[in-house]
PyMOL CGO cylinders between C-alpha atoms (Angstrom):
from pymol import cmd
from pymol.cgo import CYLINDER

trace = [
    CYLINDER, 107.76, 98.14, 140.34, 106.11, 101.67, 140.48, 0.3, 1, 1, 1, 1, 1, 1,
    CYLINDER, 106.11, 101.67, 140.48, 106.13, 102.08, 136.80, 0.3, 1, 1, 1, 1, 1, 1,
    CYLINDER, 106.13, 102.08, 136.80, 103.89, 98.34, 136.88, 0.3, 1, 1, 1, 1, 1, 1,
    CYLINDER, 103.89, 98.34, 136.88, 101.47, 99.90, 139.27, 0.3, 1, 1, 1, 1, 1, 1,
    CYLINDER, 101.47, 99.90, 139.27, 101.29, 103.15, 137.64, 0.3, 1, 1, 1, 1, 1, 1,
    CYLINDER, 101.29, 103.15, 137.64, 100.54, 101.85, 134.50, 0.3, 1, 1, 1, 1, 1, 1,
    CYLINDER, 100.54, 101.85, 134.50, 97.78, 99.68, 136.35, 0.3, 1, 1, 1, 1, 1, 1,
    CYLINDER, 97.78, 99.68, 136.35, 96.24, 102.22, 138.06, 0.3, 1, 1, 1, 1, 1, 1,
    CYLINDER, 96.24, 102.22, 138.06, 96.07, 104.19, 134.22, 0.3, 1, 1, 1, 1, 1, 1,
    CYLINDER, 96.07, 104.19, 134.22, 94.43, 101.13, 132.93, 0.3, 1, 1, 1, 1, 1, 1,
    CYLINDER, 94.43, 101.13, 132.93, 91.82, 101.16, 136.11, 0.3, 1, 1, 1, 1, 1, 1,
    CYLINDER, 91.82, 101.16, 136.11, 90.92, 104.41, 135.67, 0.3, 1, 1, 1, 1, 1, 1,
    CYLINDER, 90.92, 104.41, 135.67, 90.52, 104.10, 131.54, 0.3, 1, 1, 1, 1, 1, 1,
    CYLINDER, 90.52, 104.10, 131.54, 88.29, 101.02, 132.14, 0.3, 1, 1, 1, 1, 1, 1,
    CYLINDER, 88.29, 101.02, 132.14, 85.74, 103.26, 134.93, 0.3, 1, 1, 1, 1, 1, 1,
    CYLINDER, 85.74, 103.26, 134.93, 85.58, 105.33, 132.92, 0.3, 1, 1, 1, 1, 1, 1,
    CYLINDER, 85.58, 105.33, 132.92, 84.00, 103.14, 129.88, 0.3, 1, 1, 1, 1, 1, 1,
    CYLINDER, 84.00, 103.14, 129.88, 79.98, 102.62, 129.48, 0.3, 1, 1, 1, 1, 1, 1,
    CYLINDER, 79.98, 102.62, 129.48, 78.95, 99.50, 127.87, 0.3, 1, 1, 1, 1, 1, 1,
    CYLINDER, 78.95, 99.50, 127.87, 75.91, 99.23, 125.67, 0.3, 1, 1, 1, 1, 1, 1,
    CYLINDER, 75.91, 99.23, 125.67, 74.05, 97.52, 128.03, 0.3, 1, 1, 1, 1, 1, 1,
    CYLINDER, 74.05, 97.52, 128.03, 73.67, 96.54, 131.73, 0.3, 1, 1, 1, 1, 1, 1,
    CYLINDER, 73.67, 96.54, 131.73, 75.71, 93.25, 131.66, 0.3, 1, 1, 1, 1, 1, 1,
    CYLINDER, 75.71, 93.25, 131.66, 78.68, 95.26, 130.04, 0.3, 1, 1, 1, 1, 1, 1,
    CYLINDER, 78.68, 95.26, 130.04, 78.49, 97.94, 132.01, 0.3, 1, 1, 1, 1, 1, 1,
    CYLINDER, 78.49, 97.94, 132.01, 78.79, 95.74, 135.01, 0.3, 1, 1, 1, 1, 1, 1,
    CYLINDER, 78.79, 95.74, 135.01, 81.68, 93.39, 133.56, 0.3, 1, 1, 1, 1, 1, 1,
    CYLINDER, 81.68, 93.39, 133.56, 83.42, 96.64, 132.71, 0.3, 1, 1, 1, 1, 1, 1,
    CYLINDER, 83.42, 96.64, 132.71, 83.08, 97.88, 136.12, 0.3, 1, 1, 1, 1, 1, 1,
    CYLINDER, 83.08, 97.88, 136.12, 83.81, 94.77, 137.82, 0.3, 1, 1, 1, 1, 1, 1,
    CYLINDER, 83.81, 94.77, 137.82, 87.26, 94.25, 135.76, 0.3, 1, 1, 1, 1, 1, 1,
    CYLINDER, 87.26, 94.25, 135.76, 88.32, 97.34, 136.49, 0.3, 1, 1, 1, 1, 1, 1,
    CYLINDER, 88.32, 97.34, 136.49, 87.43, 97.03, 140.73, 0.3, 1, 1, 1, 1, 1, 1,
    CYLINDER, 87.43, 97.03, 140.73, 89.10, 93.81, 140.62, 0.3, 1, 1, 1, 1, 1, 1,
    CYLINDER, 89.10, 93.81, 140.62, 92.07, 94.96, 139.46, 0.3, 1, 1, 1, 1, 1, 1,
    CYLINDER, 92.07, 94.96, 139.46, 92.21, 98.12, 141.40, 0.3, 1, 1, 1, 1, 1, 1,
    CYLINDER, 92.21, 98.12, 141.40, 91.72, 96.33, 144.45, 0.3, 1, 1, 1, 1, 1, 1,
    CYLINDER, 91.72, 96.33, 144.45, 94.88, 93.63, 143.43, 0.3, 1, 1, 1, 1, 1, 1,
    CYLINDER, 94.88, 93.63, 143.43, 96.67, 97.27, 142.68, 0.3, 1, 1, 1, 1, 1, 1,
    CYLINDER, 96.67, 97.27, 142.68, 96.02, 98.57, 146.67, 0.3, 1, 1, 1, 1, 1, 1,
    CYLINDER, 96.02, 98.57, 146.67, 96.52, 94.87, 147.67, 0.3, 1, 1, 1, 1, 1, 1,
    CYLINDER, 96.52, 94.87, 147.67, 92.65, 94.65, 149.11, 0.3, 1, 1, 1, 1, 1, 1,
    CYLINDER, 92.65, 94.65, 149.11, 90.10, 91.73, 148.50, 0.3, 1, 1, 1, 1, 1, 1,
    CYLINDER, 90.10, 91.73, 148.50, 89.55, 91.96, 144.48, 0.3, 1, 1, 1, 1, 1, 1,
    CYLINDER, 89.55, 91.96, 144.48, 85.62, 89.89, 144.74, 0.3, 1, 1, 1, 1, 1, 1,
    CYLINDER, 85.62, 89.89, 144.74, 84.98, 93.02, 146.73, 0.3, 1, 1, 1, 1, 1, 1,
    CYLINDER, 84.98, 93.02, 146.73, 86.88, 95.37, 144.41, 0.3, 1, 1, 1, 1, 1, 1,
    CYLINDER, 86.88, 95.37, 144.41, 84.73, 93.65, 141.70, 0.3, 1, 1, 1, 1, 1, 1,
    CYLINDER, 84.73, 93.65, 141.70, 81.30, 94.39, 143.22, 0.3, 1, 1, 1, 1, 1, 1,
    CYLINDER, 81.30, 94.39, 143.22, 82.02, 97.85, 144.13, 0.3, 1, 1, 1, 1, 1, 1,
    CYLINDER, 82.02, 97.85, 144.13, 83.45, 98.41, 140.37, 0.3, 1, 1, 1, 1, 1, 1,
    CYLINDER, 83.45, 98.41, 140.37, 80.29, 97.22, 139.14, 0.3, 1, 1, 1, 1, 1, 1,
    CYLINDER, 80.29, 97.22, 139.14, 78.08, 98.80, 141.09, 0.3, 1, 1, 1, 1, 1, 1,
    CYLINDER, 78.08, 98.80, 141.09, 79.40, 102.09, 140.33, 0.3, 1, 1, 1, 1, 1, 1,
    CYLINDER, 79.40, 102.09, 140.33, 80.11, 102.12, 136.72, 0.3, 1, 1, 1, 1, 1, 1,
    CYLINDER, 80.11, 102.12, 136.72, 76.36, 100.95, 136.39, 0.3, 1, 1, 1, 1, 1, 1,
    CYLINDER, 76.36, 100.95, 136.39, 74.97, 103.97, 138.33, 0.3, 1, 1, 1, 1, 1, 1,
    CYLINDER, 74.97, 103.97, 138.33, 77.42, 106.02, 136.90, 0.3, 1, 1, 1, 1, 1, 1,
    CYLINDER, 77.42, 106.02, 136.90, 76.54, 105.09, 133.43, 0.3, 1, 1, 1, 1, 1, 1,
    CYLINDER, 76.54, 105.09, 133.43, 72.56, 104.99, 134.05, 0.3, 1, 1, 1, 1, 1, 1,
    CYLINDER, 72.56, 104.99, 134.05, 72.20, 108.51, 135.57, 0.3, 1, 1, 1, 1, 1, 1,
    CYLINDER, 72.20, 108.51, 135.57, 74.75, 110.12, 132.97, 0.3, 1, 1, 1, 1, 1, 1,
    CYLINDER, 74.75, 110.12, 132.97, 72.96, 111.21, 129.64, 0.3, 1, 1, 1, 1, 1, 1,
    CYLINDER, 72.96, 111.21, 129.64, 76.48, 111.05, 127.64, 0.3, 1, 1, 1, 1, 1, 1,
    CYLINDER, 76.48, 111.05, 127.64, 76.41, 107.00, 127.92, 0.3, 1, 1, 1, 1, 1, 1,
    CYLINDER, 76.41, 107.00, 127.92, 73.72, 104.31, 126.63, 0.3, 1, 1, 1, 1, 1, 1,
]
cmd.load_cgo(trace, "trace")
């Protein structure tokens, strides 16, 4: 069971840290990856989802290394 939920928290971390090539996929990137860190932590993944996408779009807009 802790190798499952080390490998997802890998995978969460790997998908925040990917930039899209545009706002939508930036978002959807985001928003996969909250969801499924909030299943991880066992908190409400719609909210885990927002948050994700939230961030990796302000993360990826104010960084000059994405698009």
């Amino acid at each position: 069971m802790r190798i499952q939920r080390a490998f997802l928290a890998i995978a969460v971390c790997a998908g925040l840290a990917a930039c899209g090539n545009s706002t939508g996929e930036q978002a959807l990137l985001g928003g996969g990856a909250g969801a499924v860190g909030a299943a991880v932590v066992n908190a409400d993944p719609l909210f885990g989802a927002v948050v994700g996408a939230a961030g990796n779009v302000l993360y990826c807009k104010t960084q000059h290394n994405c698009r």
